[in-house]
C-alpha positions as CSV (number, residue, x, y, z in Angstrom):
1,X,48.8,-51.1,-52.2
2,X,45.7,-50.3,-49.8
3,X,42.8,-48.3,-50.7
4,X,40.6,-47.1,-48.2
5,X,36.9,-47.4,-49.2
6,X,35.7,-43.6,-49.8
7,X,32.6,-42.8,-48.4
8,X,31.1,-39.9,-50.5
9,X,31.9,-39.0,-54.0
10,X,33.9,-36.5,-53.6
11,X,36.7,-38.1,-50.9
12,X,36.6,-40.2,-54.5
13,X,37.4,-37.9,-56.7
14,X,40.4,-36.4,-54.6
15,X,41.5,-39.2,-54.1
16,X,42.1,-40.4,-58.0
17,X,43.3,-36.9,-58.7
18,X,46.1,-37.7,-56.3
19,X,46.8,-40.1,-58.6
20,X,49.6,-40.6,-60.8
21,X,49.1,-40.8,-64.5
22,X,49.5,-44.4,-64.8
23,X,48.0,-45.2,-61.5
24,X,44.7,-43.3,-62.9
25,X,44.6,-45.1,-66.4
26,X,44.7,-48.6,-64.3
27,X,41.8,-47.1,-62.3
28,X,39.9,-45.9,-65.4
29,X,40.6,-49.4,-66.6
30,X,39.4,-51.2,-63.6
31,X,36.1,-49.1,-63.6
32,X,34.8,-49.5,-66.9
């Protein structure tokens, strides 16, 4: 799975609400 780099905060924060549930808990995971 690719993820385009986001430039600003905000193209960041769309893009983990496009998330799916799981998908987000991996990311929340990956960023702590």
């Amino acid at each position: 799975m690719m993820i385009s780099v986001p430039t600003t905060l905000e193209q960041l924060i769309t893009a983990v609400q496009q998330l799916q549930p799981e998908e987000r808990a991996i990311v929340a995971q990956t960023m702590r």
